[in-house]
C-alpha positions as CSV (number, residue, x, y, z in Angstrom):
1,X,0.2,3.8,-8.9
2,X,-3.3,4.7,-10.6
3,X,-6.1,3.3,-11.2
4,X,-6.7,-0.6,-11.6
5,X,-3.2,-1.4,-13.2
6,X,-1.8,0.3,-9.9
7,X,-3.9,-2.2,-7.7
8,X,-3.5,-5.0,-9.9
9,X,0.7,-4.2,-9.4
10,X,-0.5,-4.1,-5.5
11,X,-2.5,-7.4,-4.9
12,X,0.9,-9.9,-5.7
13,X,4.0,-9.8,-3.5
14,X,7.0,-10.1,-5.2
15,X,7.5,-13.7,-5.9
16,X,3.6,-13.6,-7.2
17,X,3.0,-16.6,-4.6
18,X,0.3,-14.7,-2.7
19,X,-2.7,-12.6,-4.1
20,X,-5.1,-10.5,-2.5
21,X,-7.0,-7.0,-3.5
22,X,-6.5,-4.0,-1.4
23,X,-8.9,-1.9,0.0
24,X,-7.0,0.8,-1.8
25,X,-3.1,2.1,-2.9
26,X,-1.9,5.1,-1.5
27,X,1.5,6.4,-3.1
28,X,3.1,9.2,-0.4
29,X,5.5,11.6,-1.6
30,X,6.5,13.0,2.5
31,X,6.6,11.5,5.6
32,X,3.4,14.2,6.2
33,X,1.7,11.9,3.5
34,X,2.3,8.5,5.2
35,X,1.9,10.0,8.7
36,X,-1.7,11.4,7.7
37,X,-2.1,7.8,6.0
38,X,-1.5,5.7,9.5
39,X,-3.3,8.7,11.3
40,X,-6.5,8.0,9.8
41,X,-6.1,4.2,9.3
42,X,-5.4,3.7,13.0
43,X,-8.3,4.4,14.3
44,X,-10.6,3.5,11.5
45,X,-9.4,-0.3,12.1
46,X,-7.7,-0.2,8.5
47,X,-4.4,-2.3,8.0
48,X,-1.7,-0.4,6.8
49,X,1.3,-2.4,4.5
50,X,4.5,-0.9,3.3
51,X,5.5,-1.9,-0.6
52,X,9.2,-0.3,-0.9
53,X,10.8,-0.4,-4.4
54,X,12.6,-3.7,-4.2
55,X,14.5,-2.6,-1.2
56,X,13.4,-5.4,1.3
57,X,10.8,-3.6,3.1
């Protein structure tokens, strides 16, 4: 996802019941990409959210 049509996609859930704008969008292509994610987000206080591709996640 890029740019503001990626975070627009981002800010529903899937039912488009609930609405709110992330801080940002972060698309990982490795489990090195989300682990560096959730290693800098820990300790700067930042919530992390998975958004799987319709697979109940």
């Amino acid at each position: 996802m890029k740019g503001a049509s990626g975070v627009k996609e981002a800010s529903t859930d899937f039912g488009h019941i609930v609405a709110s704008s992330p801080l940002g969008v972060v698309t990982a292509r490795s489990t090195a990409d989300v682990r560096e994610l959730v290693s800098f987000a820990g300790p700067a206080g930042l919530p992390v959210s998975a958004r799987g591709a319709g697979q109940a996640l």
